[in-house]
C-alpha positions as CSV (number, residue, x, y, z in Angstrom):
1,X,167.4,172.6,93.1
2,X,168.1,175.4,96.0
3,X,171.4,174.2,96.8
4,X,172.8,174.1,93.5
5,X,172.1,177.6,93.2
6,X,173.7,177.8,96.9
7,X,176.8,175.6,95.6
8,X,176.8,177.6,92.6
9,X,177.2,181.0,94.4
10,X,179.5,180.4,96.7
11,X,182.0,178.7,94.1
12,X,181.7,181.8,92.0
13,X,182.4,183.7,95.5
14,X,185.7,181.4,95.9
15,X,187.4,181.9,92.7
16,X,190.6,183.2,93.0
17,X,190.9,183.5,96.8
18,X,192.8,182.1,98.8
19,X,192.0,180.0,102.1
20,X,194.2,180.3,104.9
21,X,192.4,179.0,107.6
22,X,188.5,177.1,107.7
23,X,187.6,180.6,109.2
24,X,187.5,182.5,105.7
25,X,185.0,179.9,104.3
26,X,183.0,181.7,106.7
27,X,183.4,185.2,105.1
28,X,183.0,183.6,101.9
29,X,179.5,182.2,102.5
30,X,178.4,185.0,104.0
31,X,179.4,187.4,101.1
32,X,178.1,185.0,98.2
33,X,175.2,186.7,98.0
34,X,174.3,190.7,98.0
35,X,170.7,191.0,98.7
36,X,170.1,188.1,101.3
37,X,173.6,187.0,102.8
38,X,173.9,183.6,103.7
39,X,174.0,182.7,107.5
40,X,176.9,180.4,108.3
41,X,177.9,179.9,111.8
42,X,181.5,178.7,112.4
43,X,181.1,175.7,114.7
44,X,183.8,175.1,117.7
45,X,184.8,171.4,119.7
46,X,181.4,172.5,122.0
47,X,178.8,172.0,119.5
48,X,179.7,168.5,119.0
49,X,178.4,165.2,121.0
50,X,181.4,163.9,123.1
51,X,180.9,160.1,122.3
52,X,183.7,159.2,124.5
53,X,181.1,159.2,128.1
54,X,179.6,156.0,129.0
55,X,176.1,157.5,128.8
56,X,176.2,157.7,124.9
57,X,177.6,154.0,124.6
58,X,174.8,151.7,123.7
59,X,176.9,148.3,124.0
60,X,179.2,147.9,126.4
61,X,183.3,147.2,125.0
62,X,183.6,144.9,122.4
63,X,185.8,142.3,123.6
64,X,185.8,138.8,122.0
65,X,187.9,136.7,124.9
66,X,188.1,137.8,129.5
67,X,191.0,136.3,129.8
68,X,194.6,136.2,128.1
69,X,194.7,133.9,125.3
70,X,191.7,134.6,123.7
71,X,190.4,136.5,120.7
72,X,191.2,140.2,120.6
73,X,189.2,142.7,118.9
74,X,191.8,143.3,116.0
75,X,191.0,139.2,115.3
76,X,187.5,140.2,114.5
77,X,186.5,140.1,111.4
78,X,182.3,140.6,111.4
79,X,180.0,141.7,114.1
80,X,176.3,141.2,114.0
81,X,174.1,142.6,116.3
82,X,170.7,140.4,117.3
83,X,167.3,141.5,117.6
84,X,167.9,140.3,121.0
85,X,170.5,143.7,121.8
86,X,172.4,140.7,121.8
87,X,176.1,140.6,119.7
88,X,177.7,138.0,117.9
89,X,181.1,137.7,116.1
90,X,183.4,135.8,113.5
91,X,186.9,135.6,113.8
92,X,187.1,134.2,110.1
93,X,184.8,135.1,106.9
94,X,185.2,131.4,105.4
95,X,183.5,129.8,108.2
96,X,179.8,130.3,108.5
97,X,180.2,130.0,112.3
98,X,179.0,132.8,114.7
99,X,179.8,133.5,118.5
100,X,178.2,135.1,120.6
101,X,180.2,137.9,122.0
102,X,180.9,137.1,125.9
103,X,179.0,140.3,128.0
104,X,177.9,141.3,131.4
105,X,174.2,141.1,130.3
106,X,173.3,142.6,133.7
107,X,176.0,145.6,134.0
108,X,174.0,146.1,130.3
109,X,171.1,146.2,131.2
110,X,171.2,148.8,133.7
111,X,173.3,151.1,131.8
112,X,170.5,150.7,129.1
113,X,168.1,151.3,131.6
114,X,169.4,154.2,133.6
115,X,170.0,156.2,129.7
116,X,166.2,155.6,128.9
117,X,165.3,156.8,132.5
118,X,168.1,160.0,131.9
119,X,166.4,160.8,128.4
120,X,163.2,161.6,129.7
């Protein structure tokens, strides 16, 4: 296969250097082969998706119990999510018994609503 010979080239490129920082993989792609270098591109915190927004967040916080007393998430042990975007949880894998996770099915829905409307 193409990347074993890729793999392949850029070991025989690493032997007996010495990595200081991710940077030098970099130079070491690059300079596996003579001909037709290699492109590698050294990626930075921008390139990446911030999941942390709400508009990336599909389901709302998974919370098993609204008030004190109840479930928290570290008790869960199982989610399932429904074909109706629906989630339900177990708080023990003996039991065959599944709970349907408390939401705001409406503050849902419009968050779902407004990301399909913000996609297009």
């Amino acid at each position: 296969m193409e990347c074993d010979s890729v793999h392949a080239a850029i070991e025989c490129q690493l032997k007996n250097k010495i990595i200081s920082v991710p940077q030098d993989y970099v130079k070491v792609c690059e300079d596996a082969r003579f001909k037709q270098p290699y492109v590698a591109i050294y990626l930075d915190h921008d390139f990446f998706t911030d999941y942390s927004g709400k508009k990336h967040q599909q389901y709302p916080p998974i919370r098993s119990g609204l008030k004190t007393g109840d479930p928290c998430v570290t008790n869960l042990r199982a989610l399932r999510y429904n074909p109706g975007r629906t989630m339900s949880f177990k708080l023990d894998h003996r039991t065959g018994e599944w709970k349907e996770l408390p939401q705001n099915r409406k503050l849902w829905l419009t968050q779902n609503f407004l990301s399909c409307i913000l996609k297009d």
